[in-house]
KOLGUVEX-578067 format. One line per field, with one value per residue: residue number from 1; x, y, z of N, C-alpha, C in turn; residue in three letters. Coordinates in Angstrom, 2 decimals, decimal comma. Layout:
N
resi	(NUM  ...) $
n_c1	(X  ...) $
n_c2	(Y  ...) $
n_c3	(Z  ...) $
ca_c1	(X  ...) $
ca_c2	(Y  ...) $
ca_c3	(Z  ...) $
c_c1	(X  ...) $
c_c2	(Y  ...) $
c_c3	(Z  ...) $
resn	(ALA  ...) $
// end
This chain:
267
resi	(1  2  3  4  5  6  7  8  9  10  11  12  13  14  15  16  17  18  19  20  21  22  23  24  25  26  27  28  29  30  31  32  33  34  35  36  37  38  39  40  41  42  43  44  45  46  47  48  49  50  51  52  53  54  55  56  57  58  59  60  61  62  63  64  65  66  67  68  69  70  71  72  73  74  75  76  77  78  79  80  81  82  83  84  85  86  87  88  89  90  91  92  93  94  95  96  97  98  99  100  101  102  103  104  105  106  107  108  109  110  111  112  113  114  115  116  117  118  119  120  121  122  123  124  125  126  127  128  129  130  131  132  133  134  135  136  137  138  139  140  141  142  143  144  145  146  147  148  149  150  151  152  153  154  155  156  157  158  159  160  161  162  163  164  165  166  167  168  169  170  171  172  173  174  175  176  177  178  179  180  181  182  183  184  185  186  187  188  189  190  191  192  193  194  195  196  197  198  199  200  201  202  203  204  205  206  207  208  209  210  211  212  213  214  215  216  217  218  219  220  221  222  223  224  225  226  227  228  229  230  231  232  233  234  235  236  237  238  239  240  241  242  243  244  245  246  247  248  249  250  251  252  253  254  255  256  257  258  259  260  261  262  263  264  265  266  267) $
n_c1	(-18,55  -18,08  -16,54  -13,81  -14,35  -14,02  -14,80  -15,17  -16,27  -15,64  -13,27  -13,18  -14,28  -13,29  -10,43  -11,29  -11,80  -9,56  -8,74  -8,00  -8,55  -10,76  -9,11  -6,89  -3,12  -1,49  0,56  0,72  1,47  1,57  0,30  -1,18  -2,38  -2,20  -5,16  -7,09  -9,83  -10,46  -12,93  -12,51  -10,23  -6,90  -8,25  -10,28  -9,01  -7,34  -9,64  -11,50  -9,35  -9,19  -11,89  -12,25  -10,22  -10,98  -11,14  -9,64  -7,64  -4,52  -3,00  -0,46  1,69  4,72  6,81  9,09  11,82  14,05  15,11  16,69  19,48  22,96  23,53  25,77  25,70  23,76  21,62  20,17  18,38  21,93  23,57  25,50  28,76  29,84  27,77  27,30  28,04  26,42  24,14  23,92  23,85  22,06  20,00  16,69  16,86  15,51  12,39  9,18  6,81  6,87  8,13  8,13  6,98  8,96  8,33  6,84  4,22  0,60  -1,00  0,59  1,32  -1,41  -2,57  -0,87  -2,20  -4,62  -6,01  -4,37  -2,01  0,88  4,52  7,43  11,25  13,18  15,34  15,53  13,43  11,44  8,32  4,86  1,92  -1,36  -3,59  -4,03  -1,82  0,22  1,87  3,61  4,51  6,10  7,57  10,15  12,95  15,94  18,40  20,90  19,38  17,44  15,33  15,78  15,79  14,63  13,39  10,40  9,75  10,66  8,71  6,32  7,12  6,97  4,28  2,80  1,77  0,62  1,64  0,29  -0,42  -0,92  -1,74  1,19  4,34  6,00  8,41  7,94  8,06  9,22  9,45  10,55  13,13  13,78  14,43  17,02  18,40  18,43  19,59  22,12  23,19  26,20  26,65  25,22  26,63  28,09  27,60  27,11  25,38  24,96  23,05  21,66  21,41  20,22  20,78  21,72  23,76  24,55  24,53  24,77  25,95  25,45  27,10  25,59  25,74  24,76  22,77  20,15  20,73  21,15  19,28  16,59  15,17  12,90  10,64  11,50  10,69  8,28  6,71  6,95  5,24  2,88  2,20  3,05  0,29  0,71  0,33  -2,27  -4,33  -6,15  -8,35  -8,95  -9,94  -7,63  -6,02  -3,89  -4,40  -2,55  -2,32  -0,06  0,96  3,42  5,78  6,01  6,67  9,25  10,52  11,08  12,83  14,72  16,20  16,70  18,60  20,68  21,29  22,01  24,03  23,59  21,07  18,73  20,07  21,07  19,65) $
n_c2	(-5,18  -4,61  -2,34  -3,83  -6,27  -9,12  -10,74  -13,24  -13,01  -10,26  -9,70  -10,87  -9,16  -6,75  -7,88  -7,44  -4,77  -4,33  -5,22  -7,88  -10,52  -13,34  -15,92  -14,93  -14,92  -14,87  -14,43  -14,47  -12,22  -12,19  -11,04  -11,98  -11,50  -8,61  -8,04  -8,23  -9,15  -11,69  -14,08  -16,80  -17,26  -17,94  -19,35  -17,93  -15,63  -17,40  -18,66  -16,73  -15,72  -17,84  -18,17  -15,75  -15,67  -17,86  -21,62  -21,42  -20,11  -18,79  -19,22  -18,43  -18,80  -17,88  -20,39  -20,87  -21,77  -21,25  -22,15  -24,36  -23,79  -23,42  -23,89  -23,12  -20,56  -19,40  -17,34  -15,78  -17,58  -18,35  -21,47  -22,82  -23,37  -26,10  -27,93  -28,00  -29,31  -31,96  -30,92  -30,48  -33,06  -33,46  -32,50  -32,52  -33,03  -30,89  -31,54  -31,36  -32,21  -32,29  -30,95  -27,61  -24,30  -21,61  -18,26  -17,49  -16,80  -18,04  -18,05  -19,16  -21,79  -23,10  -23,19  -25,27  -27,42  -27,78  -29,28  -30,92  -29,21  -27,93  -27,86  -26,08  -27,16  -26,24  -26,04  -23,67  -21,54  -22,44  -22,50  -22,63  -23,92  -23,50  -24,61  -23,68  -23,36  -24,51  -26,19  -25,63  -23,64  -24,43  -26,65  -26,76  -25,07  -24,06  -24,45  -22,81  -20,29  -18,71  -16,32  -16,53  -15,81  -18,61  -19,08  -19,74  -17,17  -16,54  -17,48  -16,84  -13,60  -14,17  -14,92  -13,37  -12,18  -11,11  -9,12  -9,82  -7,98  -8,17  -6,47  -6,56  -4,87  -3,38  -4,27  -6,71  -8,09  -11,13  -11,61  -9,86  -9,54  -11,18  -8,96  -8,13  -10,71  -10,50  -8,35  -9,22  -8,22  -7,59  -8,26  -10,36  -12,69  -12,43  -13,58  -15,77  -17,93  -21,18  -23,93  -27,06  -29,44  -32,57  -34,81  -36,83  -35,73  -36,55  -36,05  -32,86  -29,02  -26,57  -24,28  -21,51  -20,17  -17,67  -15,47  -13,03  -11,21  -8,51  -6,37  -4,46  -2,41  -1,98  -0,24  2,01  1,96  2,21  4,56  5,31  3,18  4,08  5,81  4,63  3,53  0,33  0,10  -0,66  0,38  -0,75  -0,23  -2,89  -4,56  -3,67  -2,74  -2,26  -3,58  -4,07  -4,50  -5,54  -5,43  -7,73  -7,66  -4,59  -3,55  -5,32  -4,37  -2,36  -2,00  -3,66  -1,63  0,56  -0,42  -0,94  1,38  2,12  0,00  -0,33  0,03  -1,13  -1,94  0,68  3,80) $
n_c3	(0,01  3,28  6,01  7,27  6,44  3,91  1,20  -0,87  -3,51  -3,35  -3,60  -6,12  -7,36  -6,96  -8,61  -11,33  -11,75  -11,74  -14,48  -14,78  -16,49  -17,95  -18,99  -18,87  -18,12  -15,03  -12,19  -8,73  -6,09  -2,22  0,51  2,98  5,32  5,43  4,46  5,66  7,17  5,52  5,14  4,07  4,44  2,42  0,84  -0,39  -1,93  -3,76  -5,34  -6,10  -8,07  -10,00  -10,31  -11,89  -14,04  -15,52  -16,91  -19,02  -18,39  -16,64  -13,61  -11,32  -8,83  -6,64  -5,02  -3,38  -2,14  0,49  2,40  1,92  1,36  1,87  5,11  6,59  5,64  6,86  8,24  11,77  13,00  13,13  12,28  14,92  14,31  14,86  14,31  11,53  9,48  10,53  10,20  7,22  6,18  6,94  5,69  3,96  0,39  -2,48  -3,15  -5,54  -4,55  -1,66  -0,15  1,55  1,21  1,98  3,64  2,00  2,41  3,21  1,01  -1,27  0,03  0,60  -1,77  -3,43  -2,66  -4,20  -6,74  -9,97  -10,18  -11,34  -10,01  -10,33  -11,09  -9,43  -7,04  -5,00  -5,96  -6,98  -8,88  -8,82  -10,82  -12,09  -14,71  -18,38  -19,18  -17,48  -17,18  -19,28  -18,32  -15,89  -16,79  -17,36  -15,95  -15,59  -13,12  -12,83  -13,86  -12,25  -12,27  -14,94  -18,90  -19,85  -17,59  -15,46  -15,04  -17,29  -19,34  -18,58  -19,35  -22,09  -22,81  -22,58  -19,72  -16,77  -13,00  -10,16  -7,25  -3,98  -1,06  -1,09  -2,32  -5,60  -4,71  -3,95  -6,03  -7,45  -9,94  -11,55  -11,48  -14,13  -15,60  -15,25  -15,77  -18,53  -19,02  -18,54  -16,01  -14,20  -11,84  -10,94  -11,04  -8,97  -7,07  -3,62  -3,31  -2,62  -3,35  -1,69  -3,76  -5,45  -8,14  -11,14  -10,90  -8,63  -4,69  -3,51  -2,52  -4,64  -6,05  -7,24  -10,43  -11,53  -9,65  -8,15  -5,73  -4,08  -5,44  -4,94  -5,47  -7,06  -6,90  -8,73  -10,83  -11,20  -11,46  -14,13  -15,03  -14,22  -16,10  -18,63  -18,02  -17,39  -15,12  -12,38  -10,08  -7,11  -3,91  -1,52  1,30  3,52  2,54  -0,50  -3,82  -6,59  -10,12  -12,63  -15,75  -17,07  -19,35  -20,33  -17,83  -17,54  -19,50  -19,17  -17,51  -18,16  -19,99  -18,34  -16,57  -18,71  -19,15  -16,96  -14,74  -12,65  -11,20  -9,60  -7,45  -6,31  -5,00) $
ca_c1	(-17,59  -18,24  -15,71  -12,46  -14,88  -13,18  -15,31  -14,56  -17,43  -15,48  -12,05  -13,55  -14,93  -12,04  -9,63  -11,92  -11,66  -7,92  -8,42  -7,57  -10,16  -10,94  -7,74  -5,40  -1,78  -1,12  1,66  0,38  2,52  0,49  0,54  -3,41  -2,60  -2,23  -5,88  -7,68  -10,45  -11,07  -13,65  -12,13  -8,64  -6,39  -9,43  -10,99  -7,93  -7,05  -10,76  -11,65  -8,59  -9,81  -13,23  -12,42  -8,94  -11,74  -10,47  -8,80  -5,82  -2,81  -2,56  1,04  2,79  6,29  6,92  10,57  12,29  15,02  15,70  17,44  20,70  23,92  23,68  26,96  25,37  22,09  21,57  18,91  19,76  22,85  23,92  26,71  30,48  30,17  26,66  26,89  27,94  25,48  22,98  24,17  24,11  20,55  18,99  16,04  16,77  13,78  10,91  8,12  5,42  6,14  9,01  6,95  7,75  8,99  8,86  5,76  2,52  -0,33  -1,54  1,19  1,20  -2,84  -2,97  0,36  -2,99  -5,11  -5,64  -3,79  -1,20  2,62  5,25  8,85  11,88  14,14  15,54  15,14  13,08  10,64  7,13  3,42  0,84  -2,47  -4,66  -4,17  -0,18  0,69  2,87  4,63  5,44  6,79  8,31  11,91  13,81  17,58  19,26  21,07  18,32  16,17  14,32  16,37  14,43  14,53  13,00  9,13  9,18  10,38  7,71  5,09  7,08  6,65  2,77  1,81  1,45  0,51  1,80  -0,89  0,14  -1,97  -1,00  2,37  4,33  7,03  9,34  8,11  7,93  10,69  9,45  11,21  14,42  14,37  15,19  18,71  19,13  18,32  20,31  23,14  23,98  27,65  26,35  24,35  27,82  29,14  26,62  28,04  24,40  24,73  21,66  21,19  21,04  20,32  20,42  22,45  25,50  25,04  24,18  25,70  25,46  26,18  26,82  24,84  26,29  23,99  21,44  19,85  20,56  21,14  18,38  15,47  14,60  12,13  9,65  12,11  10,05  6,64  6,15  6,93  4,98  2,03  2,72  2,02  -0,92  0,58  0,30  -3,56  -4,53  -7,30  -8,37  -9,50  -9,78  -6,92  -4,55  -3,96  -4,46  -2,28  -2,26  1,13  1,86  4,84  6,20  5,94  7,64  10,66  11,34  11,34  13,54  16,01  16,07  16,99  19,73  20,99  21,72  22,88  23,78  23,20  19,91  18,21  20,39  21,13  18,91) $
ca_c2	(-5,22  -3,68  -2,37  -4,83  -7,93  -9,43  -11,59  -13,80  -11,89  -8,25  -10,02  -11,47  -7,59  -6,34  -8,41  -7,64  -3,59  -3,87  -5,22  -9,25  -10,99  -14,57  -16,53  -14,57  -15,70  -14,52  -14,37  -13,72  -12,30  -11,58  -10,85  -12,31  -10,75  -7,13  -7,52  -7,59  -10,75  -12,04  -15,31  -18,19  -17,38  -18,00  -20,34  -17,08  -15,39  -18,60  -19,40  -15,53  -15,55  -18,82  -17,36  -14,31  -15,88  -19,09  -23,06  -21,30  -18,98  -20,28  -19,06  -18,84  -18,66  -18,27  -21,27  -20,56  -22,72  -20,82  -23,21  -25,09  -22,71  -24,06  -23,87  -22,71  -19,40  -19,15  -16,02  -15,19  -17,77  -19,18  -22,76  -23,01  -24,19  -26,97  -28,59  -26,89  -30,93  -32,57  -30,17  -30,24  -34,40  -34,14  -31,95  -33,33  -32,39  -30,33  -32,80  -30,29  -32,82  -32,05  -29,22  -26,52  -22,73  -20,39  -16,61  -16,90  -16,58  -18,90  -18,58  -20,61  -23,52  -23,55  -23,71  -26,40  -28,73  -27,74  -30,63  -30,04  -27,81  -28,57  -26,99  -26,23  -27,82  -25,10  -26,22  -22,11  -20,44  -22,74  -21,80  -23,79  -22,71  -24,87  -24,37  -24,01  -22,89  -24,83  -27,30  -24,76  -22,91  -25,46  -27,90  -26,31  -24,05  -24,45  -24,14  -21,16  -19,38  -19,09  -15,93  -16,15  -16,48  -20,02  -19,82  -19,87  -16,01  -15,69  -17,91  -15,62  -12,72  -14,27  -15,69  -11,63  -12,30  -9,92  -9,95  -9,01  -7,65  -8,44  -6,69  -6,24  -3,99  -4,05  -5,03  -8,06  -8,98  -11,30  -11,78  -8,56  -9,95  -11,51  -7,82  -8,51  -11,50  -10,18  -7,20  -9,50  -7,23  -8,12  -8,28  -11,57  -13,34  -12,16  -14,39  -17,06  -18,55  -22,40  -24,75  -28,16  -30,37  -33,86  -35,01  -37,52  -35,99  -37,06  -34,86  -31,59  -28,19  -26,19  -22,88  -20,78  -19,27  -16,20  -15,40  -11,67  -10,90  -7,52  -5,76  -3,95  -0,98  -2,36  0,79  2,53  2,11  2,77  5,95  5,09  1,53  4,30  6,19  4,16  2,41  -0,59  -0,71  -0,10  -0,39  -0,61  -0,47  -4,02  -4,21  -2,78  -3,16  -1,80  -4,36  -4,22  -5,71  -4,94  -6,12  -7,52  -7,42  -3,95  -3,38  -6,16  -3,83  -0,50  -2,37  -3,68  -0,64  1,57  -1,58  -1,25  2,90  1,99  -1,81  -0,65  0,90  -1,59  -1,76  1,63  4,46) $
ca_c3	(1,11  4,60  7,10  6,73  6,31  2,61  0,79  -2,23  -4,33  -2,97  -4,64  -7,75  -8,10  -7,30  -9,65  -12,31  -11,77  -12,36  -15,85  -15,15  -17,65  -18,62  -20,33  -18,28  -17,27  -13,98  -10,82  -7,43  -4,45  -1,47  2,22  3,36  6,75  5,24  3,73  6,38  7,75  4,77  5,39  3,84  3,80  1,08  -0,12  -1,17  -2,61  -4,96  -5,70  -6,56  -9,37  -10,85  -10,96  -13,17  -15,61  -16,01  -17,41  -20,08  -17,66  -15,74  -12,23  -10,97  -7,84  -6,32  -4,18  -3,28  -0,44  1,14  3,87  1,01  1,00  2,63  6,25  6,80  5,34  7,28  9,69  12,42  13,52  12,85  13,11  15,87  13,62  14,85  13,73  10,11  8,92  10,68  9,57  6,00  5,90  7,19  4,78  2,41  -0,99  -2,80  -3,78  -5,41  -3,54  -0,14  -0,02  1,70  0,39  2,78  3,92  1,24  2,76  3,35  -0,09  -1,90  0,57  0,32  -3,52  -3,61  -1,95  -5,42  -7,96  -11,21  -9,92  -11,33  -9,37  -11,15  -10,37  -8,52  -5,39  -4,59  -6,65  -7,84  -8,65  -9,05  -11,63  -12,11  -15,65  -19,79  -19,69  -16,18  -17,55  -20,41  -17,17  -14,82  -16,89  -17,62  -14,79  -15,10  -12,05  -12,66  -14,19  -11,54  -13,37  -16,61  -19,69  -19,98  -16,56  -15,90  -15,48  -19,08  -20,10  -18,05  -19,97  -23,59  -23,06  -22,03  -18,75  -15,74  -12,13  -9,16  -6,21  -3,04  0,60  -1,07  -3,56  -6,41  -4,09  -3,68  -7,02  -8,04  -11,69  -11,67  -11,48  -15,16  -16,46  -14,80  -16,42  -19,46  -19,50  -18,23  -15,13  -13,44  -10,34  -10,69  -11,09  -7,52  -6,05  -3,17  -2,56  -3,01  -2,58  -2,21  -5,02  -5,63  -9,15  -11,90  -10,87  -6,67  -3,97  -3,22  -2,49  -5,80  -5,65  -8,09  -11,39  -11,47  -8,72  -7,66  -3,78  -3,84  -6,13  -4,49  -5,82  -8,29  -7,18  -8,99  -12,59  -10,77  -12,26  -15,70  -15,66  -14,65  -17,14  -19,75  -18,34  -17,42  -13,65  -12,16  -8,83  -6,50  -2,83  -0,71  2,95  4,65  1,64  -2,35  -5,21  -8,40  -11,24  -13,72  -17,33  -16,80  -20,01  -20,39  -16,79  -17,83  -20,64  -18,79  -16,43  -19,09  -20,56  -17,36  -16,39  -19,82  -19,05  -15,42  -14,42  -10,68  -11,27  -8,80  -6,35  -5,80  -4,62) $
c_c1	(-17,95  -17,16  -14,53  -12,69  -14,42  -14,02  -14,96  -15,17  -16,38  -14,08  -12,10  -13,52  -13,49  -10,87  -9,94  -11,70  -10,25  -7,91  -7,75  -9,32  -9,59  -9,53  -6,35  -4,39  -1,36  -0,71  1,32  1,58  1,51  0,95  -0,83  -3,29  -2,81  -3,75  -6,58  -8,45  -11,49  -11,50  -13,11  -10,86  -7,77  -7,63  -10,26  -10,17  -7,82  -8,47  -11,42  -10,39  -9,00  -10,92  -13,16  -10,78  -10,35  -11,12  -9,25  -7,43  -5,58  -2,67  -0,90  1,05  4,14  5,95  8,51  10,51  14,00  15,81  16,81  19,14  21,60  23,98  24,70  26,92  24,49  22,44  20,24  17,97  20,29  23,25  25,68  27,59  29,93  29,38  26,56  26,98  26,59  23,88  22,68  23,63  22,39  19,30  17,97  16,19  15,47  12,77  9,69  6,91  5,37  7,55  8,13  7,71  7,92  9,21  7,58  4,26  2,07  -0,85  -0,68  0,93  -0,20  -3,09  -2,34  -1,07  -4,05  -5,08  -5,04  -2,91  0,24  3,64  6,80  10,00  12,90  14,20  15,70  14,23  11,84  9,03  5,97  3,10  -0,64  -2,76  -3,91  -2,41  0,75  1,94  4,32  5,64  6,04  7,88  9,93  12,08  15,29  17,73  19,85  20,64  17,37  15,13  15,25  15,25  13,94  13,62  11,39  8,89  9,56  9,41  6,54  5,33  6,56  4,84  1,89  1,31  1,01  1,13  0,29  -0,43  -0,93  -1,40  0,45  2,65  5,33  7,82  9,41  7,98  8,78  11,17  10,78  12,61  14,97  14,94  16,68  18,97  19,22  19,32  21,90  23,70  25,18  27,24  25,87  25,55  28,49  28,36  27,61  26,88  24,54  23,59  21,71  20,63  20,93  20,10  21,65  23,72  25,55  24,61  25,11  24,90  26,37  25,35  26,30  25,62  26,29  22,78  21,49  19,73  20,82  19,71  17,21  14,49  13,58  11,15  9,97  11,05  8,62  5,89  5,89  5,49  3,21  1,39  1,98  0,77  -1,08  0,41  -1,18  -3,63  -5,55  -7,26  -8,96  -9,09  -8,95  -5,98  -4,91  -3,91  -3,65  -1,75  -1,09  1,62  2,64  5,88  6,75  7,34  9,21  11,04  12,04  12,70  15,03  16,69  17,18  18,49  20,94  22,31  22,90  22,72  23,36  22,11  19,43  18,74  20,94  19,86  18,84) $
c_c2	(-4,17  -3,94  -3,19  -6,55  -8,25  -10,51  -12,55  -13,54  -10,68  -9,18  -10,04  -9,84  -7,02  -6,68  -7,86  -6,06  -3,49  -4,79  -6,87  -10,04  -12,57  -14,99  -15,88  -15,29  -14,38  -14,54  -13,65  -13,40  -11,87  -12,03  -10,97  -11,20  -9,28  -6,68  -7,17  -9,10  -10,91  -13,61  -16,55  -18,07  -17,39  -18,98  -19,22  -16,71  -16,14  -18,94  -17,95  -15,22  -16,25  -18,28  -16,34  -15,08  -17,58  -20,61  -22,58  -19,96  -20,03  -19,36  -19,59  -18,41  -18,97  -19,47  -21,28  -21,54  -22,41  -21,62  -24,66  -24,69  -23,69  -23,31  -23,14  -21,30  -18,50  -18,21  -16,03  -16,52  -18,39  -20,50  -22,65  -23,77  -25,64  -28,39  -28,08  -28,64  -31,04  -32,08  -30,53  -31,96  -34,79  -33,76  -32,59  -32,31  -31,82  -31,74  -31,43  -30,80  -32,39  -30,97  -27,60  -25,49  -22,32  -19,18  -16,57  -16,72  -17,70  -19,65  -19,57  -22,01  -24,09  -24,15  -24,93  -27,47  -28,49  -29,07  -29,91  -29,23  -28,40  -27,39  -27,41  -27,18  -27,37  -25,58  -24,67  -21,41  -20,99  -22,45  -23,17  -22,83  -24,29  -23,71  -24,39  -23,97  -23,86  -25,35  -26,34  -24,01  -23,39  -26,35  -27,56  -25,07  -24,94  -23,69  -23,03  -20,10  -18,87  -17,96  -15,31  -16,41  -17,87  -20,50  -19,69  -18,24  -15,60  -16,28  -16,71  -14,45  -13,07  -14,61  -13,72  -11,44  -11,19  -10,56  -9,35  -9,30  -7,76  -8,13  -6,32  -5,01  -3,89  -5,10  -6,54  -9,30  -9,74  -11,58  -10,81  -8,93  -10,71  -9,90  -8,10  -9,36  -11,52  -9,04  -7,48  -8,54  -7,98  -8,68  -9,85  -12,49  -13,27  -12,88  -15,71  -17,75  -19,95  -23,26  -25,89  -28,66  -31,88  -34,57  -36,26  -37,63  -36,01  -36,13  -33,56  -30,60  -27,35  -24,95  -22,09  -19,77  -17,84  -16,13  -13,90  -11,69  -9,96  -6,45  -5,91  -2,88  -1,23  -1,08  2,08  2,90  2,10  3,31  6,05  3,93  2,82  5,12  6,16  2,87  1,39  -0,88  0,14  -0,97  0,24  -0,70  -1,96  -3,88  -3,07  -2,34  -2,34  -3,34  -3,96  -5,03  -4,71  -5,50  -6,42  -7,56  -5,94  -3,21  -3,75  -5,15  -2,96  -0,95  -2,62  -2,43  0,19  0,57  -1,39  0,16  2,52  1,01  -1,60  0,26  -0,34  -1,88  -0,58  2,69  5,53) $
c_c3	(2,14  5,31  6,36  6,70  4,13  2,30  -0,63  -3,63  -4,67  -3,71  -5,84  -8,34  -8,18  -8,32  -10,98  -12,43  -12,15  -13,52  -15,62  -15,49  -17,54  -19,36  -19,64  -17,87  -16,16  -12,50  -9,88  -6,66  -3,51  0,12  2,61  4,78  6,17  4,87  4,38  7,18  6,31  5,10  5,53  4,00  2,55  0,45  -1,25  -1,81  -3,63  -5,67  -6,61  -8,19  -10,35  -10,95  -12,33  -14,20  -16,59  -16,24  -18,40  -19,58  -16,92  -14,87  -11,97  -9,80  -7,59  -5,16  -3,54  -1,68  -0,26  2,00  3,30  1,05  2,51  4,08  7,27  6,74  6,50  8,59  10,52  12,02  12,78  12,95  13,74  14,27  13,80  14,68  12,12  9,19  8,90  9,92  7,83  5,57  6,41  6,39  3,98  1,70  -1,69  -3,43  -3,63  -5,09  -2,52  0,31  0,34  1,64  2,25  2,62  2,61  1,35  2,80  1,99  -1,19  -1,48  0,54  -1,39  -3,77  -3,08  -3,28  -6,32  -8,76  -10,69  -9,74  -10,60  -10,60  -10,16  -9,67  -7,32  -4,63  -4,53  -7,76  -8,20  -9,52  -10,01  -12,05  -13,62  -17,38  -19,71  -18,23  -16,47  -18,25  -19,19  -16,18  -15,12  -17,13  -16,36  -14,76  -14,14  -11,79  -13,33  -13,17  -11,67  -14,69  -17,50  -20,33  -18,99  -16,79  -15,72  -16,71  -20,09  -19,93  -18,94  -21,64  -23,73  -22,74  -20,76  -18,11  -14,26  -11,10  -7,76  -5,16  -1,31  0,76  -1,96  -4,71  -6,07  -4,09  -4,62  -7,90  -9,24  -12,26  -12,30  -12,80  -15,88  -15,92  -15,74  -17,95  -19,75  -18,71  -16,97  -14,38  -12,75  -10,14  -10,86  -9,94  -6,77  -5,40  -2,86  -3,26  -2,56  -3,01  -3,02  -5,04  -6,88  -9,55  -11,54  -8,67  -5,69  -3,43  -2,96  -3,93  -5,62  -7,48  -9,42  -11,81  -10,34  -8,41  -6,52  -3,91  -4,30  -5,09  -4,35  -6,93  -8,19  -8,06  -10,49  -12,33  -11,49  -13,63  -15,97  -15,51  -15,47  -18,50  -19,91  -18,02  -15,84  -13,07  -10,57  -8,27  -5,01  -2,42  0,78  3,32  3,77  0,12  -2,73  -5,73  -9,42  -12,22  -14,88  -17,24  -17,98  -20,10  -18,82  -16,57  -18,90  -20,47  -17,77  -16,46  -19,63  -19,64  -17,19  -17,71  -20,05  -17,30  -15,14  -12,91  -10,35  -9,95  -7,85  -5,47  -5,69  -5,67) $
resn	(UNK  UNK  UNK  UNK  UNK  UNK  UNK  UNK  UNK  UNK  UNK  UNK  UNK  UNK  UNK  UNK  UNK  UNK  UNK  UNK  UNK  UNK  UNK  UNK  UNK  UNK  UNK  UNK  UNK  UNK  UNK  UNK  UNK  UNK  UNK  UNK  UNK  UNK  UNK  UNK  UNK  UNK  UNK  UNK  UNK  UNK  UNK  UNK  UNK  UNK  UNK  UNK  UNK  UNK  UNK  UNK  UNK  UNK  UNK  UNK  UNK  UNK  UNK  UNK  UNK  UNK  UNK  UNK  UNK  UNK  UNK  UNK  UNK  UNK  UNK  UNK  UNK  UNK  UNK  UNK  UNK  UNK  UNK  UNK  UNK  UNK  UNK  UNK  UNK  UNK  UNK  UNK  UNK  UNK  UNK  UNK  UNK  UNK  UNK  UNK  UNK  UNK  UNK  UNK  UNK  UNK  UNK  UNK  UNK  UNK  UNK  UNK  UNK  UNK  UNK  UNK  UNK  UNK  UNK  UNK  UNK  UNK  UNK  UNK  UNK  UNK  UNK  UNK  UNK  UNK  UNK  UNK  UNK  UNK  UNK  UNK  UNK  UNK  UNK  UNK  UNK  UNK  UNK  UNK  UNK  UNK  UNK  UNK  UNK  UNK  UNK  UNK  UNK  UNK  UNK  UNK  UNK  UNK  UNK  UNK  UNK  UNK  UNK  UNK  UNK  UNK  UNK  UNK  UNK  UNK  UNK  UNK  UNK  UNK  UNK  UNK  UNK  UNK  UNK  UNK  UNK  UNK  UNK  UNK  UNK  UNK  UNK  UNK  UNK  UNK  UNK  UNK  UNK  UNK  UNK  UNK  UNK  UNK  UNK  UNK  UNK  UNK  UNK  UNK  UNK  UNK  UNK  UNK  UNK  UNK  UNK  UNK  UNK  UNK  UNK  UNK  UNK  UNK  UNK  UNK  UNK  UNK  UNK  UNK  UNK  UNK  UNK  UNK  UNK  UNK  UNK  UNK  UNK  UNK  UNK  UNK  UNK  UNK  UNK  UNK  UNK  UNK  UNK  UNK  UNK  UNK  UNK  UNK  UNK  UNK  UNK  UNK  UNK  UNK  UNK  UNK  UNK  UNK  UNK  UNK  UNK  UNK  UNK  UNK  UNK  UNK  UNK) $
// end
């Protein structure tokens, strides 16, 4: 790698310095703009992971589709009172064929064009993964799990997963968010976010049983996760790498949640 030129070689190397091997299961988040001018684009990014986990790992991404959420809600901008119907009656319901993610980067919506690559069924919060575990991790997401452990990040937590950070940083990691649902926090019950549904029982908007909108302090268990080892990171272009056990991190997370329920949303 020279200067802030990013190659799909200078990734592979890089991936490979933070300890993601052959057979791996692993959850990207990533900001491509932060890295720098990398060549291919997300082509390199997605093609550089598959290189180093091989046929035998499962690539994941969040695919989340926000633009799903009742209308009536939606800020910046708003819909005027008096289109919030019309709006509502025009919506398409999620379809994980052609439902494009938002607010998630380039590299989700590039991979979603991948052969082999099942997406979950979350009208929110759903996520793709192509290779050996794709399916295990796609095929169940209840509704109001959307990272409970039923969902596909408690699969990622039980298979030993890792997440890898790209451009971004805890924050933006929403695996995160199964330690909540694990350590039952209140808070995920005060949720008013409802999202379009279309299923057996008709179309609606159904408002959510448990969902995380407040929590954002995830850098909070940083220190610990390096600690013991589990979070390693590296330089690329313009940006840090890291790669984080996420087991290990869901525990420290439960753990702290467990001592204080408003550990992640307070300071």
């Amino acid at each position: 790698m020279t200067g802030n030129t990013v190659t799909r070689d200078d990734l592979r190397d890089t991936f490979l310095r933070l300890g993601l091997r052959r057979g791996g299961v692993v959850m990207l988040h990533s900001s491509l703009s932060e890295i720098g001018f990398v060549v291919n684009g997300a082509l390199d990014v997605i093609n550089a992971i598959l290189d180093v986990i091989g046929e035998d790992g499962t690539f994941v991404v969040p695919t989340h589709t926000g633009q799903l959420t009742d209308p009536a809600d939606w800020q910046n901008p708003a819909v005027p009172k008096e289109d919030v119907e019309r709006v509502r009656a025009s919506m398409e319901a999620f379809d994980p064929r052609l439902t494009a993610p938002r607010n998630r980067g380039i590299v989700p919506q590039t991979f979603l064009m991948y052969p082999k690559v099942f997406r979950s069924s979350h009208p929110l919060n759903s996520v793709a993964a192509c290779g050996r575990h794709s399916q295990l991790l796609t095929s169940h997401h209840p509704l109001d799990e959307s990272e409970g452990p039923a969902s596909p990040t408690g699969v990622l937590y039980d298979l030993g997963g890792s997440i890898l950070l790209l451009g971004v940083g805890l924050e933006a990691c929403t695996g995160l968010h199964l330690a909540e649902f694990l350590a039952e926090t209140p808070y995920l019950k005060e949720t008013k976010i409802k999202v379009l549904v279309h299923d057996e029982d008709g179309r609606r908007f159904h408002r959510l049983r448990r969902y995380p909108t407040t929590s954002k302090y995830f850098n909070k268990i940083r220190p610990d996760l390096v600690a013991i080892g589990a979070l390693r990171e590296t330089s690329i272009g313009n940006t840090i790498a890291t790669l984080v056990d996420f087991a290990p991190a869901i525990d420290l997370a439960v753990k702290a949640l467990r001592n204080d329920p408003l550990y992640l949303i307070s300071e």
